[in-house]
DSSP file (Angstrom, degrees, kcal/mol; ACC not computed):
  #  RESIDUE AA STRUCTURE BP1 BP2  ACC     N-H-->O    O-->H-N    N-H-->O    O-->H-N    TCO  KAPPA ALPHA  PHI   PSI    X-CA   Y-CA   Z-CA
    1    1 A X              0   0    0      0, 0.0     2,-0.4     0, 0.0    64,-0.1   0.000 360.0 360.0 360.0 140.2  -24.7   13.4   98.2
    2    2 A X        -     0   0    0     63,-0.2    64,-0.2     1,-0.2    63,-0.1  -0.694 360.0-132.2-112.0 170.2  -24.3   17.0   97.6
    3    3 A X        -     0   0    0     -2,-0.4    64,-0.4    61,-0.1     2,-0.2   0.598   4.6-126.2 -80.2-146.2  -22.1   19.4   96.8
    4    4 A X        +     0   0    0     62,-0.2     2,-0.3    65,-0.0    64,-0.2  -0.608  40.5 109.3-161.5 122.6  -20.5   22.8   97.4
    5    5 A X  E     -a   68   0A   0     62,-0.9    64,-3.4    -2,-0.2     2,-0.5  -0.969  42.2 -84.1-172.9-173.4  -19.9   25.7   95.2
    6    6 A X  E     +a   69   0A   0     -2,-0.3     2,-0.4    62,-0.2    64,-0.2  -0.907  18.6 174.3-130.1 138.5  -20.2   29.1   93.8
    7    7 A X  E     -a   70   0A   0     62,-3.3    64,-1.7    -2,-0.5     2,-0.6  -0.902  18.2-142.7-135.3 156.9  -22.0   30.9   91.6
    8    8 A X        -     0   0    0     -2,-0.4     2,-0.4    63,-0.2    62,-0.1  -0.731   7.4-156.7-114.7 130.4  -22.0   34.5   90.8
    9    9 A X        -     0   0    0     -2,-0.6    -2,-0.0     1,-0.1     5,-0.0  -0.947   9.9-152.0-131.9 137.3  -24.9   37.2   89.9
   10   10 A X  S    S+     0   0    0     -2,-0.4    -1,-0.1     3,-0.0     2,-0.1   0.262  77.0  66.0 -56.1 -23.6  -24.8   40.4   88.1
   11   11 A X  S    S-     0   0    0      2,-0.2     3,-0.1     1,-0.1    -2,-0.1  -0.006  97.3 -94.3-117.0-140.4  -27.3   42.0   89.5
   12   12 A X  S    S-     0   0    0      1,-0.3     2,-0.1    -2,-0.1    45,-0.1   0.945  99.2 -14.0 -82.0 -70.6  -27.8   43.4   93.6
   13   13 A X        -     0   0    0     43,-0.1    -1,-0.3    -3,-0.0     2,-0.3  -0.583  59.4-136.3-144.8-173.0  -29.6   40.4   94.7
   14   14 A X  B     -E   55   0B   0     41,-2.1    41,-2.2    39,-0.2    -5,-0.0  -0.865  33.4-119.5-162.0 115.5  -31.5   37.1   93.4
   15   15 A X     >  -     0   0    0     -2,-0.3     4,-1.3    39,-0.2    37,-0.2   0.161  32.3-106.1 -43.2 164.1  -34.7   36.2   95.1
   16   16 A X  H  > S+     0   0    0     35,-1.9     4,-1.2     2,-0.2    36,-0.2   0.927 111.7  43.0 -64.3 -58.1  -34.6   32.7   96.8
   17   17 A X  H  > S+     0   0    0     34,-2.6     4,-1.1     1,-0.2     5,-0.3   0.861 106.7  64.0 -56.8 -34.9  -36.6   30.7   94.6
   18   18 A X  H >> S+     0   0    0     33,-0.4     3,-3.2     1,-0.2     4,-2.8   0.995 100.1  45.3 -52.3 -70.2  -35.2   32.0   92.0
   19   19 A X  H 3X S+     0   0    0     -4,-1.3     4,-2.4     1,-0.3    -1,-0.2   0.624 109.0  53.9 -35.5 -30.5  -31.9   30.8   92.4
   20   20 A X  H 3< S+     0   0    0     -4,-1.2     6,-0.8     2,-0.2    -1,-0.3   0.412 111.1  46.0-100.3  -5.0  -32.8   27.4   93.3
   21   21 A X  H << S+     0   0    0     -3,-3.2    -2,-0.2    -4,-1.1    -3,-0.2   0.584 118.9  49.1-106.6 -27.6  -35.0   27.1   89.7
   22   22 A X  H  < S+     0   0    0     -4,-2.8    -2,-0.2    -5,-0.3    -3,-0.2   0.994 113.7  44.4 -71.9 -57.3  -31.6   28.9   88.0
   23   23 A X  S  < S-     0   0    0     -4,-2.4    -1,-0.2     1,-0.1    -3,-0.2   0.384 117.2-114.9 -73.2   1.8  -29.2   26.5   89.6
   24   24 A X  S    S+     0   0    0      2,-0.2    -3,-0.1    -3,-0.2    -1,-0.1   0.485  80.5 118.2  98.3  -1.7  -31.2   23.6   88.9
   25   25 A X  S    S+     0   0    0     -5,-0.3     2,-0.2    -6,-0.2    -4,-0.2   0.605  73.6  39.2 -84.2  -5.8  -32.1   22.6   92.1
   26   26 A X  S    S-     0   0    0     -6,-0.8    -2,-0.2    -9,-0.1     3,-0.1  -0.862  83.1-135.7-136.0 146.1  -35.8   22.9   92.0
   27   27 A X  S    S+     0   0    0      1,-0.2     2,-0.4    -2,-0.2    -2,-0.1   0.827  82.8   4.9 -92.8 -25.4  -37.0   21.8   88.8
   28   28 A X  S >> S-     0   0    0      1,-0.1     3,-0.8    -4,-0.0     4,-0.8  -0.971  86.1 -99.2-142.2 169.9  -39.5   24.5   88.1
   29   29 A X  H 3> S+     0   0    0     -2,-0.4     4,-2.6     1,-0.2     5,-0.2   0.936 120.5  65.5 -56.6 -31.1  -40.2   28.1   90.4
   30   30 A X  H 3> S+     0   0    0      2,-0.2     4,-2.8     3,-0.2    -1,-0.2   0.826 102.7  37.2 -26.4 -56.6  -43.3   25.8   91.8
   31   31 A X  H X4 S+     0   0    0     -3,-0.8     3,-4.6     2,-0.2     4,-0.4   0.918 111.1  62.0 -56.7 -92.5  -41.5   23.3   93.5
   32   32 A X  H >X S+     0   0    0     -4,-0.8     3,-3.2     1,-0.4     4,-1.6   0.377 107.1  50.5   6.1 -85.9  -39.2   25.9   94.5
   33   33 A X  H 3X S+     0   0    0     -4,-2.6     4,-1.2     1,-0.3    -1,-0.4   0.667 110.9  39.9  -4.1 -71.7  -42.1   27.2   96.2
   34   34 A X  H <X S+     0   0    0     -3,-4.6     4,-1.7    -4,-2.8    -1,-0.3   0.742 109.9  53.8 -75.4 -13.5  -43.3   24.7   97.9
   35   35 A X  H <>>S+     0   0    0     -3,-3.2     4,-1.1    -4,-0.4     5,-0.6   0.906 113.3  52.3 -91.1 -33.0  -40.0   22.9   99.3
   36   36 A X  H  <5S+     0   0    0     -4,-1.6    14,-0.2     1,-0.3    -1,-0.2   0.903 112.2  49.2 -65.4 -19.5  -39.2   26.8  100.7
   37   37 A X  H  <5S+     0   0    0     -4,-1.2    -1,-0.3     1,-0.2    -2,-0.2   0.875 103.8  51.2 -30.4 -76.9  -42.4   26.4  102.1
   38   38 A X  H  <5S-     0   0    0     -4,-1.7    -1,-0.2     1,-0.1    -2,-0.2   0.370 116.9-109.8 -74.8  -1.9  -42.0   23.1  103.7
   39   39 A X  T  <5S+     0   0    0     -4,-1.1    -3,-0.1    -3,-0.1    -4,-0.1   0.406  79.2 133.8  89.3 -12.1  -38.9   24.5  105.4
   40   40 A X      < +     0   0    0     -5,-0.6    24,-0.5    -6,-0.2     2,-0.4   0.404  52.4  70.3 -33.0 -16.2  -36.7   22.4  103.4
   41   41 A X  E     -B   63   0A   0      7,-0.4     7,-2.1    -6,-0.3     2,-0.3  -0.888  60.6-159.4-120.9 131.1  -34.1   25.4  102.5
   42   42 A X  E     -BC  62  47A   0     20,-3.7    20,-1.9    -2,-0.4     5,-0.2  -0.850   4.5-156.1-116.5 160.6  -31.5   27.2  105.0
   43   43 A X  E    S-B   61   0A   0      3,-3.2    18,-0.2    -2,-0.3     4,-0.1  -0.303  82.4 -11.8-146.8  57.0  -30.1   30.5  104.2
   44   44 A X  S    S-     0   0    0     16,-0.9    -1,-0.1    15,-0.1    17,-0.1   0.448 134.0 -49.6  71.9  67.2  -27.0   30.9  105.9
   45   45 A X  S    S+     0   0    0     15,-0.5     2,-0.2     1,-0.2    16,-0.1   0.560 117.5  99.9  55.8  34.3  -27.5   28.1  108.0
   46   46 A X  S    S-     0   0    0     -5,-0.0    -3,-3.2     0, 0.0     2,-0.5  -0.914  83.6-103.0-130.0 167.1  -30.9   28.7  109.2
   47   47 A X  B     -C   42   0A   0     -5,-0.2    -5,-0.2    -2,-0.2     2,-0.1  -0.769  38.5-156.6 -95.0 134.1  -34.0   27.2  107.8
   48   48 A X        +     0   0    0     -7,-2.1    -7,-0.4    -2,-0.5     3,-0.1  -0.301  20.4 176.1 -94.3 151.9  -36.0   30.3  105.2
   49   49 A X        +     0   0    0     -2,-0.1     2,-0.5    -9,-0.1   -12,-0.1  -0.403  61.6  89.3-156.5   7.3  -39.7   29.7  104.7
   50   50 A X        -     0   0    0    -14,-0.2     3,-0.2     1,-0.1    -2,-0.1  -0.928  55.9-169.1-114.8 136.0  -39.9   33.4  102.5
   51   51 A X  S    S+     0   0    0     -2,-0.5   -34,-2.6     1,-0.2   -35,-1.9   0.655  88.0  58.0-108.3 -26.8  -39.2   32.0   98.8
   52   52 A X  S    S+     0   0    0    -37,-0.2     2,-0.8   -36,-0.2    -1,-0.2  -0.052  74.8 137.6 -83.1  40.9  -38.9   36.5   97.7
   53   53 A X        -     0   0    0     -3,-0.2   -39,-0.2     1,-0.0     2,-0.1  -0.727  59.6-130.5 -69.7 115.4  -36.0   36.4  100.6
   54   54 A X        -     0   0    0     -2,-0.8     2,-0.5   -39,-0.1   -39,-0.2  -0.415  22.0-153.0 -80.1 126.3  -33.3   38.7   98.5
   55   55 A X  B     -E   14   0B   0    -41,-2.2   -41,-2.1    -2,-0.1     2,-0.1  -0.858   9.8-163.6-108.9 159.0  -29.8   37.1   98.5
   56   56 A X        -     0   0    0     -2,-0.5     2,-0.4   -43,-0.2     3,-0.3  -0.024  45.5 -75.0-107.7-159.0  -26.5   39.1   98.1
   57   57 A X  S    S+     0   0    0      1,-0.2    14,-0.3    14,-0.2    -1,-0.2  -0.640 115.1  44.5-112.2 154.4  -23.5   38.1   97.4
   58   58 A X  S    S+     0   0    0     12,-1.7     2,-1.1    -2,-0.4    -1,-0.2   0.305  85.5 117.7  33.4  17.1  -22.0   36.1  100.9
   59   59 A X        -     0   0    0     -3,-0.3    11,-0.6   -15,-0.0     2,-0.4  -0.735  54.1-150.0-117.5 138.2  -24.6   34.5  101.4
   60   60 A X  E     - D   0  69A   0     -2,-1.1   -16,-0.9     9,-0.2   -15,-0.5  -0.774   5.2-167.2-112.1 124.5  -25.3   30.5  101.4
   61   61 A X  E     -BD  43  68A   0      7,-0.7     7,-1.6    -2,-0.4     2,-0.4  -0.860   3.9-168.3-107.3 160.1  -28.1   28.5  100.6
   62   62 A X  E     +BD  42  67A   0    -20,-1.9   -20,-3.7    -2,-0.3     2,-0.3  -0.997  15.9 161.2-168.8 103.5  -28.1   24.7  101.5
   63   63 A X  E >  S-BD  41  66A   0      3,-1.0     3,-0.8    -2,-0.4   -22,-0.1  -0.968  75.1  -7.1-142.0 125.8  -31.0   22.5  100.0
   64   64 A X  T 3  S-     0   0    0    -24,-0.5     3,-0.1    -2,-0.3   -61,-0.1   0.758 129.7 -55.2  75.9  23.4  -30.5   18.6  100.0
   65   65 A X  T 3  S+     0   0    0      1,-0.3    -1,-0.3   -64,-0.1     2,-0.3   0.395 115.0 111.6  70.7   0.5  -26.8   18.7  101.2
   66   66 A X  E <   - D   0  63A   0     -3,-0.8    -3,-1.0   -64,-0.2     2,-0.5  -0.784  50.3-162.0 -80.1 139.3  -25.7   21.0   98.5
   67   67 A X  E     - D   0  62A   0    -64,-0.4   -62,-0.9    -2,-0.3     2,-0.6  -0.935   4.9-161.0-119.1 165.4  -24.7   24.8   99.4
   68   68 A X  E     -aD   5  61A   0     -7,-1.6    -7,-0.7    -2,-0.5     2,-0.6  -0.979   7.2-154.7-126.5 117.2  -24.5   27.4   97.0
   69   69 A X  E     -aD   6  60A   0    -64,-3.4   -62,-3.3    -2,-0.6     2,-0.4  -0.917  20.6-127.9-110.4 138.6  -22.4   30.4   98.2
   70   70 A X  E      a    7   0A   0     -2,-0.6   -12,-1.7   -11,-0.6   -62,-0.2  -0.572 360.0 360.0 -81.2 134.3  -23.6   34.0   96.3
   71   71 A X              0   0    0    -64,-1.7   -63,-0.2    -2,-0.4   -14,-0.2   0.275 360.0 360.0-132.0 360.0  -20.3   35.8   94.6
């Protein structure tokens, strides 16, 4: 089952892959890669296939029934 929460970044934006290899959700940027790939990841509740998609701050990504909202 997954989860819900928020996590916050310092900087403008945070690439897609990135986030999901910071937050632990991919285990390395490879994976990352390939599940944005396979269409596995949505990115305010559509499915993302661009793994450099820049997130902001409101925006939620949802892989494996966890979402991550950007703060």
């Amino acid at each position: 089952m997954g989860q819900d929460y928020t996590t916050t970044i310092t900087t403008e934006y945070i690439k897609l892959q990135d986030l999901l290899k910071y937050e632990g959700l991919c285990e390395t940027g490879g994976v990352a890669k390939l599940r944005i790939q396979d269409g596995e990841v949505q990115v305010n509740g559509e499915v993302c296939t661009m793994r450099g998609k820049k997130l902001r701050s409101g925006d939620r990504v949802t892989i494996d029934g966890t979402t991550v909202t950007i703060a």
